[in-house]
C-alpha positions as CSV (number, residue, x, y, z in Angstrom):
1,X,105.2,30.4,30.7
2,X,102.0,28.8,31.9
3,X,101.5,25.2,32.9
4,X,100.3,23.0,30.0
5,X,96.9,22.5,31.8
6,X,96.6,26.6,32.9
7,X,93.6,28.2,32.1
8,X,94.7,30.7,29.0
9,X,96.4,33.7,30.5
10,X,93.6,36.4,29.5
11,X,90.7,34.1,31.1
12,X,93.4,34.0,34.4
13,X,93.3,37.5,34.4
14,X,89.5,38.2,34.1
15,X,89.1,36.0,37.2
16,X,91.0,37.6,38.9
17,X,90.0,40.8,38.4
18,X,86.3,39.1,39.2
19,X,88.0,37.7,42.7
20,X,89.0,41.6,43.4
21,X,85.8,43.2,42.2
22,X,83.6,40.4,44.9
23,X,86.2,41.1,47.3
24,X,85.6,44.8,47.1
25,X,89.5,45.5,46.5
26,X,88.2,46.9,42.9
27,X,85.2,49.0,44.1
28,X,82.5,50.4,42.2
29,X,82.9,53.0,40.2
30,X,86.5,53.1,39.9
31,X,88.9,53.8,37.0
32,X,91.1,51.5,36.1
33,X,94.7,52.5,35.3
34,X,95.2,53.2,31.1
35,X,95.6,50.0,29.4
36,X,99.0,50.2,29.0
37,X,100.1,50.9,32.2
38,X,97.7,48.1,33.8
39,X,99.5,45.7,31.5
40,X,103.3,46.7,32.1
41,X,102.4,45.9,35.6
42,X,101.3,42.4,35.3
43,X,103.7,41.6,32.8
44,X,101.2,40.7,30.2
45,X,100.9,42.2,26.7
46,X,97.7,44.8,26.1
47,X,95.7,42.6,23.5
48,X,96.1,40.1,26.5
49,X,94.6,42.3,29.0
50,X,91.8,44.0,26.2
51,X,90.5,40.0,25.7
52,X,90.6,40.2,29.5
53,X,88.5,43.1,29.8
54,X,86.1,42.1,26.9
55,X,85.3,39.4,29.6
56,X,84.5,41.3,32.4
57,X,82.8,43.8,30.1
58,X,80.5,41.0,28.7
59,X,79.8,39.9,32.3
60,X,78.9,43.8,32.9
61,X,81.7,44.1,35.3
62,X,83.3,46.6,33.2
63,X,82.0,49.9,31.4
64,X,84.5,51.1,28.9
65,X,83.8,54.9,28.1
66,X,85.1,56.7,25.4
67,X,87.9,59.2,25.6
68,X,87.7,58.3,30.1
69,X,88.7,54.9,30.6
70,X,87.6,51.8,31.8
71,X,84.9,51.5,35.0
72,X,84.2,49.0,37.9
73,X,80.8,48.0,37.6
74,X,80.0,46.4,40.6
75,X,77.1,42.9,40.4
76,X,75.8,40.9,42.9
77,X,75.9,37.8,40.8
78,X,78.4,36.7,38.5
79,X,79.5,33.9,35.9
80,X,83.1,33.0,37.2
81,X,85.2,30.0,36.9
82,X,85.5,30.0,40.4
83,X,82.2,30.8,41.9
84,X,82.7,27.9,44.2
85,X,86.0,28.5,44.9
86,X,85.5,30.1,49.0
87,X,88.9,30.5,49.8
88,X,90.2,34.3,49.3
89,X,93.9,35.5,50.4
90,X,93.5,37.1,53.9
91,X,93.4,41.1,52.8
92,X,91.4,39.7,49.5
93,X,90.9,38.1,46.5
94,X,93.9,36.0,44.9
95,X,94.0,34.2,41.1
96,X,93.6,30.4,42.6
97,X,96.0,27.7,40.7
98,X,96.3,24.0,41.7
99,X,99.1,21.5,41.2
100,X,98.2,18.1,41.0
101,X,100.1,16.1,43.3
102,X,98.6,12.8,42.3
103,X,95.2,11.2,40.5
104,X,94.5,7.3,41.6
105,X,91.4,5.4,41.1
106,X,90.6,3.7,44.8
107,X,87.6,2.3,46.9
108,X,85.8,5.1,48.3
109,X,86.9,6.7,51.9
110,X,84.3,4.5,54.3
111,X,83.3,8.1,56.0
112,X,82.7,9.6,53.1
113,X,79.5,10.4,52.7
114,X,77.2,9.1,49.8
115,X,78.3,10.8,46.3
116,X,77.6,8.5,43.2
117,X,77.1,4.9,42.6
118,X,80.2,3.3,42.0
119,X,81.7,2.1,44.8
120,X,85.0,3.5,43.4
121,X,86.1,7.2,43.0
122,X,89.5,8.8,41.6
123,X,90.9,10.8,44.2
124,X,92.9,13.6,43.2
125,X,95.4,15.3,45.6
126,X,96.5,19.1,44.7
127,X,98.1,21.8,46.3
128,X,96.3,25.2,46.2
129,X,97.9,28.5,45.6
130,X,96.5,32.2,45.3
131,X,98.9,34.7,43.6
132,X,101.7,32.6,44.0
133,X,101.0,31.6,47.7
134,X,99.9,27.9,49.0
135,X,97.4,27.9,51.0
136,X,95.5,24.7,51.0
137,X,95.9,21.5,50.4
138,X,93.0,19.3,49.1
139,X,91.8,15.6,48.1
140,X,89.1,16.0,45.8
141,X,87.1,12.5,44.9
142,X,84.6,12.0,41.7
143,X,82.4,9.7,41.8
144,X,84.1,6.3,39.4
145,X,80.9,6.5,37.5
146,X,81.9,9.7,36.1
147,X,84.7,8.8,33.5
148,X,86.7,5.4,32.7
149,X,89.8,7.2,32.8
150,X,91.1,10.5,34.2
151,X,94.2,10.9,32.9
152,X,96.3,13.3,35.3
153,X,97.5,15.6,32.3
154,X,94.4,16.3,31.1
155,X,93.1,17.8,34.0
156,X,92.9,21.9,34.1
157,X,93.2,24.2,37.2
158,X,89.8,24.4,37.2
159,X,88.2,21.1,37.7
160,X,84.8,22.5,37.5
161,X,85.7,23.7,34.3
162,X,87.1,20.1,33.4
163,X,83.9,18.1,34.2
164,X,81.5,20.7,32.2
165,X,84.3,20.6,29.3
166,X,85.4,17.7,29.0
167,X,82.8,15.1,31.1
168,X,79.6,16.7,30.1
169,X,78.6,17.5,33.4
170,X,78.8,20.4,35.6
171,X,78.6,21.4,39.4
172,X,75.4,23.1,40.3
173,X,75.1,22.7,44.4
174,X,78.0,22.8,47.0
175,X,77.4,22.4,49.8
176,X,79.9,22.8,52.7
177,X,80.7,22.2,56.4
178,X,84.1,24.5,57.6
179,X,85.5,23.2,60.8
180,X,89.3,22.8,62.4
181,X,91.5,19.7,61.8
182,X,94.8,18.5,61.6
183,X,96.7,18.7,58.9
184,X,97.1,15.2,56.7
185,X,99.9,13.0,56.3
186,X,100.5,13.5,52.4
187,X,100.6,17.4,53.3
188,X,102.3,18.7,50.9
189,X,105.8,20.9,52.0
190,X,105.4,23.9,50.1
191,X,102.0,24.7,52.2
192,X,104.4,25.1,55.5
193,X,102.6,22.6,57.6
194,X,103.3,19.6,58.9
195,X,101.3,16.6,59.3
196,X,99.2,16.8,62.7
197,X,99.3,20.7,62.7
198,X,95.5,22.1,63.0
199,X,94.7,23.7,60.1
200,X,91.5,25.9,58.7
201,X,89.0,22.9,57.2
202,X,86.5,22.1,54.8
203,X,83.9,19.2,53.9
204,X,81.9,19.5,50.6
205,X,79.3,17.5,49.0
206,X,79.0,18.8,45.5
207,X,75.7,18.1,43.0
208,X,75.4,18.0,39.3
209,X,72.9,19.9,37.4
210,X,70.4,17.1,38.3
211,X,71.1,16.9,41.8
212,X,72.9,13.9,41.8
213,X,75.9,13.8,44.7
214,X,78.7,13.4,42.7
215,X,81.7,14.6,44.7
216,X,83.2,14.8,48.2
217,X,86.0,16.9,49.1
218,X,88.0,18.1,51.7
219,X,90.2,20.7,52.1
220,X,93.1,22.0,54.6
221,X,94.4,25.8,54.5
222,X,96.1,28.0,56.3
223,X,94.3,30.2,58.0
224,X,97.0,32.9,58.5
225,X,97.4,33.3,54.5
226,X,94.0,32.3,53.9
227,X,90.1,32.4,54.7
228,X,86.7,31.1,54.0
229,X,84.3,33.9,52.5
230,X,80.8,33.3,51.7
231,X,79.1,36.6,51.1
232,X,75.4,37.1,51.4
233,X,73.2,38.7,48.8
C-alpha cells in the first residue's frame, strides 16, 4: 500500500521507466514485454501499468504498434518529476521515494548561501531511497517566505512537485556543487552510515521560474549504492 503522501502508483511507474529509458537500461528501440506479463512482474494490475504507459506515450517515450507491442522511443529531453533528481542507483536508474524524518521552521544555517528573504526557512530532513534502497540522506531548506505553514503530512515525495502543486511556484534552475563530506549527526540508520563517515556530497542552490534563489540543499549518499549523473546533450 502506498504512503499517504506517494505519488499515485501509475505516475511511480512511468518515472521509473523514464529513470531506465535516460539511463539507457531501456534502449531504443526495444520491445517491451506483453502487458500482462510486465505487470505480473511488478505486481501491479494492467489498467495500472496501461495509464503508465499512456504517460510515457504522451511524452513520446513510447510507440504502441498494433498487433507488435509497445517500443522504446528514445529523447534527449523529457518532462519528469524528477528531472532534477541526479542521483541514479550505481548499475542505473531507480524509482526515488523520500521519508520525511522531520519539517521545523528555524533561522537560516549562517553558511548557507543567500536563497529568499526571510531570514527564516523550514528545514526538512528526509531519507532517500531508490527501489527500496537508502542511499542519501538530505536537509532541504525553503525559503520562510514561501508558505506560513508546511504542514509535514502534506508534503509529497516529490517536493518539486509539492511547491508547483500546492505553493504556486516551481523550480526552474539548479544548480549544484558535488564534493566529499562526512556524514551528519542526525544521519539517519537505515542509510548504514554513521555520523563522521565520508560520504558522496551535494550543495544546491535552486531558482524559481523568475530566478529568485529560493532553496538551499544538501545532500549525503552512498556512493557504493549510489552516484551523481548529469548527462550531456
Amino acid at each position: 500500500m502506498n504512503a499517504p503522501n506517494a505519488l499515485p502508483r501509475y505516475v511511480q511507474i512511468s518515472e521509473m521507466l523514464i529513470r531506465e529509458i535516460m539511463a539507457g537500461r531501456l534502449i531504443d528501440g526495444e520491445r517491451l514485454a506483453p502487458e500482462r506479463e510486465m505487470a505480473a512482474g511488478m505486481g501491479i494490475a494492467v489498467g495500472t501499468l496501461r495509464k503508465a504507459l499512456a504517460e510515457l506515450e504522451a511524452k513520446g517515450l513510447l510507440e504502441r504498434v498494433q498487433g507488435s507491442g509497445n517500443y522504446v522511443r528514445h529523447r534527449p529531453e523529457v518532462v519528469s518529476l524528477y528531472a532534477m533528481f541526479r542521483l541514479e542507483l550505481v548499475q542505473g536508474g531507480g524509482l526515488p521515494t523520500a521519508e520525511v524524518l522531520s519539517v521545523e521552521r528555524l533561522p537560516k544555517p549562517a553558511d548557507a548561501p543567500g536563497f529568499g528573504p526571510s531570514t527564516e526557512g523550514y528545514r526538512i530532513r528526509r531519507l532517500r531511497r531508490l527501489s527500496d534502497m537508502p542511499v542519501a540522506a538530505e536537509e532541504i531548506w525553503l525559503d520562510g517566505a514561501r508558505a506560513e505553514r508546511l504542514p509535514r503530512e502534506d508534503l509529497s515525495e516529490s517536493l518539486y512537485h509539492f511547491y508547483r502543486t500546492r505553493l504556486g511556484f516551481w523550480i526552474a534552475r539548479a544548480d549544484d556543487a558535488v564534493a566529499i563530506a562526512p556524514a551528519p549527526d542526525w544521519v539517519p540508520g537505515a542509510l548504514g552510515k554513521r555520523p563522521g563517515e565520508i560520504c558522496g556530497y551535494i550543495e544546491r542552490v535552486a531558482q524559481d521560474q523568475n530566478g529568485e534563489a529560493c532553496e538551499y540543499s544538501r545532500t549525503w549518499f552512498d556512493a557504493d549504492r549510489a552516484r551523481y549523473v548529469q548527462r550531456l546533450r
